[in-house]
C-alpha positions as CSV (number, residue, x, y, z in Angstrom):
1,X,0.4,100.1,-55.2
2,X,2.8,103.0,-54.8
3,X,3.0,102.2,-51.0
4,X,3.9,98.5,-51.9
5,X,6.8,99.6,-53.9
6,X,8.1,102.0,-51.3
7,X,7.5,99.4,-49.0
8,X,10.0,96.7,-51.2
9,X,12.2,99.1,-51.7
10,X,13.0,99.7,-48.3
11,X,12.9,95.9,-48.0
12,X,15.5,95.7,-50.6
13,X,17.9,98.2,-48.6
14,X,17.1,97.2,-45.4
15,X,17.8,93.3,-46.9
16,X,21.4,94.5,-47.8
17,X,22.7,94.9,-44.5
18,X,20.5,91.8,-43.5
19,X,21.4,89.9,-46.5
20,X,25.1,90.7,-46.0
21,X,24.9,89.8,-41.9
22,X,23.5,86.7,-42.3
23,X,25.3,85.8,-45.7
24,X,28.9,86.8,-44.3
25,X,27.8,85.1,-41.1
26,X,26.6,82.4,-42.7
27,X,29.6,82.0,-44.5
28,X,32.2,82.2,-41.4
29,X,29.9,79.8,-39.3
30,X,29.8,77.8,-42.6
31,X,33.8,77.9,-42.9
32,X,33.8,76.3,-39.0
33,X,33.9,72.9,-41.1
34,X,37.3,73.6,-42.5
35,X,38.7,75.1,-39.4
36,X,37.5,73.0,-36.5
37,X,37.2,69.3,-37.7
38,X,35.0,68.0,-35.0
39,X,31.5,69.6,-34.1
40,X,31.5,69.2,-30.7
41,X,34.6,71.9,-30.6
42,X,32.2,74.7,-31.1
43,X,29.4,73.8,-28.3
44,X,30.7,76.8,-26.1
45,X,30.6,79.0,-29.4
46,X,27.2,78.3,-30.1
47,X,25.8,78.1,-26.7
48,X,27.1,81.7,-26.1
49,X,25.4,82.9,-29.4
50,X,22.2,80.9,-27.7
51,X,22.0,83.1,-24.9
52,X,23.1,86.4,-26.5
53,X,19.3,86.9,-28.1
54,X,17.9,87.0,-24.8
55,X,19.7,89.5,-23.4
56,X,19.2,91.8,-26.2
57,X,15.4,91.3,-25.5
58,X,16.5,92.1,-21.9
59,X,18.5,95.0,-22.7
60,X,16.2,96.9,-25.5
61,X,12.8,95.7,-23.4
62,X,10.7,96.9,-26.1
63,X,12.2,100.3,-27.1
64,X,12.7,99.8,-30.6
65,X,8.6,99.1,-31.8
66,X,7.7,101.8,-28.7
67,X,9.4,104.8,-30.7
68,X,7.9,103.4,-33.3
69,X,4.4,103.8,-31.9
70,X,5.0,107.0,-30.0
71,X,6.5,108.9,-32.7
72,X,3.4,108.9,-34.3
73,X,1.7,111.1,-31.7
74,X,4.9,112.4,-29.5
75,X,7.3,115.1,-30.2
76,X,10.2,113.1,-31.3
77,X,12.8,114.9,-30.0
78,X,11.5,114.6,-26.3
79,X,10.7,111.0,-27.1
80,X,14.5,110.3,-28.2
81,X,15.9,111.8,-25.4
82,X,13.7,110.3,-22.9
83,X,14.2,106.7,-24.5
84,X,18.3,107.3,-24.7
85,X,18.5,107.8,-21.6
86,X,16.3,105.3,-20.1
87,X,18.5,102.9,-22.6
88,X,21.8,104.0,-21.3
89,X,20.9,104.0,-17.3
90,X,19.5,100.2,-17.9
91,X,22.7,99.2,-20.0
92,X,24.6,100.4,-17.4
93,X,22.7,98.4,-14.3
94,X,22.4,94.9,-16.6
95,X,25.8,95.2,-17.2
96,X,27.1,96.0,-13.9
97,X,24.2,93.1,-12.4
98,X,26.0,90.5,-15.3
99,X,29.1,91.1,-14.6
100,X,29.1,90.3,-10.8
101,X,27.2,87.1,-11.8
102,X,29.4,86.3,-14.4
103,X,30.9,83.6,-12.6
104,X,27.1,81.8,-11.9
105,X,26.2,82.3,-16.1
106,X,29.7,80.2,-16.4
107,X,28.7,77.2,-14.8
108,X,25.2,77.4,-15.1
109,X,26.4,77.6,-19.2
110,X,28.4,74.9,-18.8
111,X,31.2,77.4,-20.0
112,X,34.2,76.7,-17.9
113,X,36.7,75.8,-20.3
114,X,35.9,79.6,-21.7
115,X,34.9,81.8,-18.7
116,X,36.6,85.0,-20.7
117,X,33.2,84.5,-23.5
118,X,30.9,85.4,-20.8
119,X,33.1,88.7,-20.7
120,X,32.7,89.6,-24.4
121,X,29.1,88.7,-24.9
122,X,28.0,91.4,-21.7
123,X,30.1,94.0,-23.5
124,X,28.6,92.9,-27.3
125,X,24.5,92.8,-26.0
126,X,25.4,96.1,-24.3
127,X,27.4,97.6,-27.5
128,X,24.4,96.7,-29.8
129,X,21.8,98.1,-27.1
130,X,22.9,101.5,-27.4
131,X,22.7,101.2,-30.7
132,X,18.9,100.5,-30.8
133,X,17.5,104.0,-30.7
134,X,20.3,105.3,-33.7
135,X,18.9,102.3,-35.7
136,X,15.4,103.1,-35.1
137,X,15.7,106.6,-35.9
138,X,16.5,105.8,-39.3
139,X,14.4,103.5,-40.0
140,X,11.3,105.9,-38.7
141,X,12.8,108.2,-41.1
142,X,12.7,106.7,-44.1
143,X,17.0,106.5,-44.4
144,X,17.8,102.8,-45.4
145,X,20.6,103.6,-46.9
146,X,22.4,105.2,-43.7
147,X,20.9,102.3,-41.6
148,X,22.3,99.7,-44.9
149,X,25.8,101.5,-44.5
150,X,26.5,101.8,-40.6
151,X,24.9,98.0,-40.6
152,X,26.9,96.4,-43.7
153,X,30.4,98.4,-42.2
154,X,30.0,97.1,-38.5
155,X,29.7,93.3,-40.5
156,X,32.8,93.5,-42.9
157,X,34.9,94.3,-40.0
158,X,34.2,91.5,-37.8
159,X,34.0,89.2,-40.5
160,X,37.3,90.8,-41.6
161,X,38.7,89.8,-38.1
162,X,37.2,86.4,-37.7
163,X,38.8,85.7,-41.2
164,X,42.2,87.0,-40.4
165,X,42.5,85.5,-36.4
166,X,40.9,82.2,-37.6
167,X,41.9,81.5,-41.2
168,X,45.0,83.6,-42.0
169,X,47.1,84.3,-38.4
170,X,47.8,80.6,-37.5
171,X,49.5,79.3,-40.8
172,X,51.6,82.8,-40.3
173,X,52.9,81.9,-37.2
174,X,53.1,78.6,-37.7
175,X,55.8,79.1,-40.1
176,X,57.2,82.2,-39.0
177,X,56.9,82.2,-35.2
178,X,58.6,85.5,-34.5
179,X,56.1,87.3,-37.2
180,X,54.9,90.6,-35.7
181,X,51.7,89.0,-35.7
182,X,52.4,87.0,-32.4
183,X,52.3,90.1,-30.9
184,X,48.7,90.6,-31.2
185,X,47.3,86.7,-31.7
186,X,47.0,84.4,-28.9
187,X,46.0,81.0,-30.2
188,X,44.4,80.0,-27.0
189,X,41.5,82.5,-27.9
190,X,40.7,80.1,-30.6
191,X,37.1,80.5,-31.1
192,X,37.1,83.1,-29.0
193,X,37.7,85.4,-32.0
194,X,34.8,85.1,-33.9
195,X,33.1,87.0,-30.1
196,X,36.1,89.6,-30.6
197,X,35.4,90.4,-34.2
198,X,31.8,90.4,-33.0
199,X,32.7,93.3,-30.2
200,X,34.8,95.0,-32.5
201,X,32.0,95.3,-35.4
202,X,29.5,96.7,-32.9
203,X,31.8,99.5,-31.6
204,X,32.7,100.3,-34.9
205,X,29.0,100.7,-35.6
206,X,28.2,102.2,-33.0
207,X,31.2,104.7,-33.8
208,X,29.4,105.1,-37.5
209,X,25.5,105.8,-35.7
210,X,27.4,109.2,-33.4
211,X,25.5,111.7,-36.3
212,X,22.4,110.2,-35.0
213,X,23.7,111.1,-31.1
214,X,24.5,114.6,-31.7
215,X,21.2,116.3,-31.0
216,X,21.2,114.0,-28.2
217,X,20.2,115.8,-24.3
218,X,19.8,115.0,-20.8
219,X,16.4,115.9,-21.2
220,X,13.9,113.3,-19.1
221,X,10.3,113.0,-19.7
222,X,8.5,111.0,-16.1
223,X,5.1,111.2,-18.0
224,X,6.0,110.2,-21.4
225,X,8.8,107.3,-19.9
226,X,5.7,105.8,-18.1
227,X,3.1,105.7,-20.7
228,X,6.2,104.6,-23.3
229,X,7.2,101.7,-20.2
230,X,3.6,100.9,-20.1
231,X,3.1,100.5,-23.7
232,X,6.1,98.0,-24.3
233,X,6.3,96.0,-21.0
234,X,4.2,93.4,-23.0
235,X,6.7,93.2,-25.5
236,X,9.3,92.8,-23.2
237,X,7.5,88.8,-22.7
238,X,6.8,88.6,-26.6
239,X,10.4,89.3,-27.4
240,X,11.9,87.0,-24.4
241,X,9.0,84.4,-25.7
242,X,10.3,84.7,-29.1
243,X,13.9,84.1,-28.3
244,X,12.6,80.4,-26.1
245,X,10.5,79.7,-29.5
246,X,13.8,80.4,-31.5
247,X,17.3,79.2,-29.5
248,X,15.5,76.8,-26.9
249,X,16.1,74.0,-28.9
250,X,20.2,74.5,-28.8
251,X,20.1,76.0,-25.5
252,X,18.7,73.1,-23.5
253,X,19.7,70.6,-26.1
254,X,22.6,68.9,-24.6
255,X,21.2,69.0,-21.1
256,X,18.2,67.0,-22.3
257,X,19.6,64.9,-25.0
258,X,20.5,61.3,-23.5
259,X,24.0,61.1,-24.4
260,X,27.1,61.3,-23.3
261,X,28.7,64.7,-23.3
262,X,31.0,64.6,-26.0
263,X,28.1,62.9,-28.3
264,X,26.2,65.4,-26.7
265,X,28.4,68.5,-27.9
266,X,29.2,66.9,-31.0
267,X,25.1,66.9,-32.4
268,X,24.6,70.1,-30.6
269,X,27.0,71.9,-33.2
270,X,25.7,69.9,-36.1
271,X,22.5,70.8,-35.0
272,X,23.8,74.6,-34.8
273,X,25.0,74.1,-38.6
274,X,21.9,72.5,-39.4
275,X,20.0,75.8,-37.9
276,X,21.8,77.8,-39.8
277,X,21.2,76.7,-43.1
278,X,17.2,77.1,-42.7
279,X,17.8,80.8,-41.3
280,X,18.7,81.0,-45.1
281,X,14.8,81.8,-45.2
282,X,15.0,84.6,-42.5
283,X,17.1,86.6,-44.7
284,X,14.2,87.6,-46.2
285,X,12.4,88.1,-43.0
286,X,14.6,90.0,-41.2
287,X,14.8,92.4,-44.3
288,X,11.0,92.7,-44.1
289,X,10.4,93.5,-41.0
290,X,13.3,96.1,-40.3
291,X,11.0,98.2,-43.1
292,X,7.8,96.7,-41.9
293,X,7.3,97.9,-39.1
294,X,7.5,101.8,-39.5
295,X,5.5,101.0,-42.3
296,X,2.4,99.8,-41.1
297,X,2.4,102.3,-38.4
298,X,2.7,105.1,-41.0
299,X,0.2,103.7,-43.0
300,X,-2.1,103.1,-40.0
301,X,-4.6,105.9,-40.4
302,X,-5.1,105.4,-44.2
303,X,-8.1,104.2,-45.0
304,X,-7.1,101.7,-47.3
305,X,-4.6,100.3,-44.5
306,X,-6.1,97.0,-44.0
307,X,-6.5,96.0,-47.5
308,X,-2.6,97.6,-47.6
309,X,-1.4,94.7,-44.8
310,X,-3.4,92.3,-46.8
311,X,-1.3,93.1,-50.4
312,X,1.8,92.9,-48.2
313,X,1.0,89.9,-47.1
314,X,0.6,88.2,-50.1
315,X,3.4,89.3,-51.6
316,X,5.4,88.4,-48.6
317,X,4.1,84.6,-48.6
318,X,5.6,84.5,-52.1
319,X,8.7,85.9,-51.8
320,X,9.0,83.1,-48.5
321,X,7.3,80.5,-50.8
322,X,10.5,81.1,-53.0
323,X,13.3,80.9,-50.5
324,X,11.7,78.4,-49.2
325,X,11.7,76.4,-52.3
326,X,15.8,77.4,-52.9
327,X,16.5,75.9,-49.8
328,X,14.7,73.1,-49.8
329,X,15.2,71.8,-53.7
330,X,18.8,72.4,-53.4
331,X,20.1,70.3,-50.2
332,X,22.3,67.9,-52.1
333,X,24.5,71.1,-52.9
334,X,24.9,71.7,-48.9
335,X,25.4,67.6,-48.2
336,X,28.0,67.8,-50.8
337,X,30.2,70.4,-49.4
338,X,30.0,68.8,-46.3
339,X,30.7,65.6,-47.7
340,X,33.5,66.6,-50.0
341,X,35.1,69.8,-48.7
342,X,34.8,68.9,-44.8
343,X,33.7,66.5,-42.4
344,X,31.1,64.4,-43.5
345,X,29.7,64.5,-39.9
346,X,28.5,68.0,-40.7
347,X,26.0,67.0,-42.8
348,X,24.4,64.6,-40.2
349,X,20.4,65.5,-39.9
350,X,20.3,68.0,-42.8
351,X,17.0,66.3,-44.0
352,X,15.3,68.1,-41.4
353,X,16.1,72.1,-42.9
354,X,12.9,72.2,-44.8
355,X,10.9,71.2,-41.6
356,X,12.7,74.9,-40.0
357,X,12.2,76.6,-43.0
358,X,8.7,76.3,-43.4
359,X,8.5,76.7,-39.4
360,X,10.6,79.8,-40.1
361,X,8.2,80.7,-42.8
362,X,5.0,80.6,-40.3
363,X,6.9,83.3,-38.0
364,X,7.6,85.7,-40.3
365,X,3.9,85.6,-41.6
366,X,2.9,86.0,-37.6
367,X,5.3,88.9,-37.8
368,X,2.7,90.4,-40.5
369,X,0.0,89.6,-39.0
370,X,1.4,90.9,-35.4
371,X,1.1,94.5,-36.6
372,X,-3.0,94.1,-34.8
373,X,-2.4,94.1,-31.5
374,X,0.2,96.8,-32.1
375,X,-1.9,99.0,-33.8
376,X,-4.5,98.5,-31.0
377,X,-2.4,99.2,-28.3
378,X,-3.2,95.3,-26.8
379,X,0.4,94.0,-26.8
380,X,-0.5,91.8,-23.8
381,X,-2.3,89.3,-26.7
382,X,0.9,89.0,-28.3
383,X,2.6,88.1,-24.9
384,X,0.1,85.5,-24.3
385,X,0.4,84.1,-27.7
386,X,4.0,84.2,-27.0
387,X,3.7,82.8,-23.8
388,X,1.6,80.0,-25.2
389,X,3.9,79.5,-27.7
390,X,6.8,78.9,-25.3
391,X,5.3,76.5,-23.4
392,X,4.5,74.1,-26.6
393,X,8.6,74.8,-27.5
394,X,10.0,73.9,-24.7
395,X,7.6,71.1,-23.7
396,X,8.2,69.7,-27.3
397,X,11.9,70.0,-26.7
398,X,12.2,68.2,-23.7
399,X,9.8,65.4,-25.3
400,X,10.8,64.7,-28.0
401,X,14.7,65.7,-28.0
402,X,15.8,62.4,-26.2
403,X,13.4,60.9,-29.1
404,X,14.5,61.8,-32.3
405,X,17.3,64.3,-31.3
406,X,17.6,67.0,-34.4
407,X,14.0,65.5,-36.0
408,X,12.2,66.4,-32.4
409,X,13.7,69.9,-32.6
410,X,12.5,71.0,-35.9
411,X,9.1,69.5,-35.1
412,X,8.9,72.1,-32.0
413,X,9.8,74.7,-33.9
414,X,7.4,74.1,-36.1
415,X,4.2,73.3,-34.7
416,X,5.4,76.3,-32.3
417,X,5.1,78.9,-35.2
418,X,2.4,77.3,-36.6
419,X,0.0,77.5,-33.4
420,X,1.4,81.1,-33.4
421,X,0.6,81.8,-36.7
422,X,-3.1,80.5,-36.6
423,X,-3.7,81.9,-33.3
424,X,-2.7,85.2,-34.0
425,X,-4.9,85.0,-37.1
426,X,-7.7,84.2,-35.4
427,X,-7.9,87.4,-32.6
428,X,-6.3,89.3,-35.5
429,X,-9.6,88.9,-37.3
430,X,-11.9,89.6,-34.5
431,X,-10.1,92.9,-32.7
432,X,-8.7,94.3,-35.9
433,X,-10.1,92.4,-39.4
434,X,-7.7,92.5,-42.2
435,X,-8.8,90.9,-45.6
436,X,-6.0,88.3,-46.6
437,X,-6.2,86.2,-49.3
438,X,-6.4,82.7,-47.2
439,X,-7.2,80.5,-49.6
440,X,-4.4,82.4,-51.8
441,X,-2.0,82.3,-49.2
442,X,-2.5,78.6,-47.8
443,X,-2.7,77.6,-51.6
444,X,0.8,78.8,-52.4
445,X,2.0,76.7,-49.1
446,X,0.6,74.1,-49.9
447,X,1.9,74.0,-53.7
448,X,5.3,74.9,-52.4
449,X,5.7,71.8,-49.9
450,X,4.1,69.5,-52.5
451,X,7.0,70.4,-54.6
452,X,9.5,69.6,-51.9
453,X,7.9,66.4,-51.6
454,X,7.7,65.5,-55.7
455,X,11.7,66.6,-55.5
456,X,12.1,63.9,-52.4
457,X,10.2,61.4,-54.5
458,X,12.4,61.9,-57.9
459,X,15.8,61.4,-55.9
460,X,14.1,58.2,-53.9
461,X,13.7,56.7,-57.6
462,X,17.0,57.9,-58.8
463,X,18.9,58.1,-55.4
464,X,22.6,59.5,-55.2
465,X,22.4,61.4,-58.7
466,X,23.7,64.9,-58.3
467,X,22.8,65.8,-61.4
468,X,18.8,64.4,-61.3
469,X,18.9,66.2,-58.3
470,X,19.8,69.4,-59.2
471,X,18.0,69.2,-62.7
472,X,14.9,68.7,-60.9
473,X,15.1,71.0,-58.2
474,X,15.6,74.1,-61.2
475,X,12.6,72.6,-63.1
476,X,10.3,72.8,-60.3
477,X,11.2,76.5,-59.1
478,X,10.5,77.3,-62.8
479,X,7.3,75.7,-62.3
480,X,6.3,77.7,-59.3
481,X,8.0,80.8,-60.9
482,X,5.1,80.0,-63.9
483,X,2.4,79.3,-61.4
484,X,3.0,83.1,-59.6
485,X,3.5,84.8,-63.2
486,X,0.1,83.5,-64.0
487,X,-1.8,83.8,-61.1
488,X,-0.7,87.4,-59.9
489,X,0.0,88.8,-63.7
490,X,-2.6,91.5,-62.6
491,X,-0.5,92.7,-59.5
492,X,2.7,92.0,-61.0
493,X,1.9,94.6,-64.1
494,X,0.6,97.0,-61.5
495,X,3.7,96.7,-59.5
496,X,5.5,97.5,-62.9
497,X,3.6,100.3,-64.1
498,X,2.3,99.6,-66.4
């Protein structure tokens, strides 16, 4: 159990920076309500922060889990090196390459009211890339608190930005236009800010992560760069498949959605806002697998490691089963914020976030169970599985988006990550057999959505009751809270202890 406790320990500092990006995030894309009345104003923001994913798959192709595996078996050193500078040569060519095509990603975008974004997301993806290897080298050495403190920095001072451009500069110059602030604020950047505070975070990290550069050498390894290249092509197609299973739905959505285009913008940034309240859930994910990952691979020769994954696991479908469930049983909070403090529109189609929560929920248990193919050097599953994946998201998309428009979304993402899920189960079990708890596991799932569902029914007998609602949806956490207490007191006393 010790390894456990490390393990959610690291999870817990590794959540902080996690928890604080997506929280402070969460909070600026939340404020875009009180600052920019009408969705369809931030279509360009969005569809920039749609594409900016892929290119970080593009950019890193893989590096991050290779050191990972190689630094089990390779001087590290060497391996640094040889990765760093195979990182900064192919920053330097994408960038270049993106630059000159700049003006084709602009139309093709649909960007031309903001051709200067393209500008700032090249130099952002390439910012954060050369900050990949830093990042990884703390977190394959067991410093979480170094990695929570160049992370959480970077974050407060674009949020810090975005604030002051966006919420503070405009009423200053409105009433005093000759402030020393019109020096430095243009408000035809608008939006444009929250990609400058954005820029200005990264460098600033990547200022914080040059300890971590020091030792670093012009020192090339051919042999080691090929068998590294060769390792991590395939997760070069599960990363880029990831990103089409996890932005397709808001990067093709206006083109396929049968509207006009300013409808068309307008549900593309509710649907944005929508998004981003179910990524509530990946808070937890994203925590989990920044200290996952060097985890299992240090745990990897022990020969209690399987029955290790299969604790984690568990534990893991919990702590989702719980976020899920404060999500979820609490929506009437978000609709009324919308509905009070901003623009009713925003809350247009939030009966769907519990449909990409759980969805959300099913890829970060594929992210557990991920760690086979991994560990058996045969990454080209995963980009199959990937691949597969994909296909059923986009497919989906383009179905049933002109359908049921935000509904037909959320049910790609979902039955994407669930085939995912099951499917990496399944050849998980057979090339690399882990005991999980199924019936445990799918139990807990199944309780938690049934609790959703008894919450629905309550508020359809006593509709447009804040109060029921929020009574109710505290009752039945407690409920679930009782259920884990009681059906894991074993674990959770040996987690203790005691």
């Amino acid at each position: 159990m010790s390894s456990i406790k490390k393990l959610a320990g690291q999870t817990l500092w590794y959540g902080v920076p996690s928890i604080a990006s997506r929280f402070l995030g969460y909070l600026m894309n939340m404020a875009l309500p009180f600052f920019i009345v009408q969705p369809a104003d931030t279509a360009d923001l969005v569809q920039v922060y749609t594409i900016i994913p892929f290119l970080n798959v593009l950019f890193s192709y893989g590096m991050e889990t290779a050191y990972f595996r190689f630094s089990q078996t390779t001087d590290k050193t060497k391996l640094f090196h040889t990765l760093s500078l195979s990182l900064l040569g192919s920053t330097i060519l994408f960038s270049a390459l993106l630059w000159m095509l700049q003006g084709q990603i602009v139309s093709w975008a649909g960007l031309e009211a903001h051709p200067e974004f393209v500008q700032w997301m090249i130099a952002i993806v390439a910012t954060d890339t050369l900050a990949t290897l830093p990042f990884a080298k703390l977190r394959q050495e067991n410093r979480p608190k170094r990695y929570a403190f160049a992370r959480v920095a970077g974050i407060v001072i674009n949020v810090l930005i975005v604030i002051f451009f966006i919420g503070i500069a405009p009423g200053i110059i409105q009433k005093n236009p000759d402030s020393l602030i019109s020096l430095v604020y243009n408000k035809d950047i608008g939006l444009g800010y929250y990609l400058l505070g954005n820029l200005t975070g990264s460098l600033f990290t990547l200022l914080l992560l040059s300890r971590e550069w020091r030792g670093f050498r012009f020192r090339w390894s051919m042999p080691l760069w090929k068998s590294v290249m060769h390792y991590s092509y395939p997760l070069i197609i599960v990363g880029l498949g990831g990103m089409v299973n996890d932005i397709m739905s808001r990067l093709i959505y206006r083109h396929v959605v049968d509207l006009p285009a300013e409808q068309a913008n307008h549900e593309l940034g509710v649907f944005a806002n929508i998004f981003r309240i179910a990524l509530l859930v990946t808070i937890m994910i994203q925590a989990f697998r920044m200290a996952a990952e060097p985890f299992f691979f240090s745990k990897s020769k022990d020969e209690d490691a399987q029955r290790t994954y299969a604790r984690v696991m568990k534990f893991f479908v919990i702590a989702a089963c719980f976020m899920f469930l404060g999500t979820a049983l609490f929506l009437d909070v978000f609709r009324w914020i919308f509905i009070h403090l901003a623009n009713p529109a925003w809350a247009e189609g939030i009966s769907i976030v519990p449909l990409l929560a759980m969805g959300n929920i099913f890829l970060g248990m594929y992210y557990n169970l991920s760690i086979w193919y991994k560990l058996t050097n045969k990454n080209s599953y995963g980009a199959w599985i990937t691949i597969a994946g994909a296909i059923i998201t986009i497919v989906l998309n383009i179905v049933l988006i002109p359908v049921w428009h935000y509904a037909g979304a959320a049910i790609a993402t979902f039955t994407c990550y669930l085939f995912m899920m099951v499917c990496s189960y399944v050849l998980g079990q057979k090339h690399y057999p882990v005991p999980y708890a199924l019936r445990k596991l799918i139990a807990y799932l199944v309780v938690s959505i049934l609790l959703y569902l008894l919450h629905l029914l309550i508020t359809y007998f006593i509709p447009n009751n804040f109060a029921v609602s929020i009574i109710a949806g505290l009752l039945l956490l407690v409920a679930f809270t009782w259920l884990i207490t009681k059906t894991e007191a074993r674990e959770i006393k040996a987690l203790r202890g005691k």
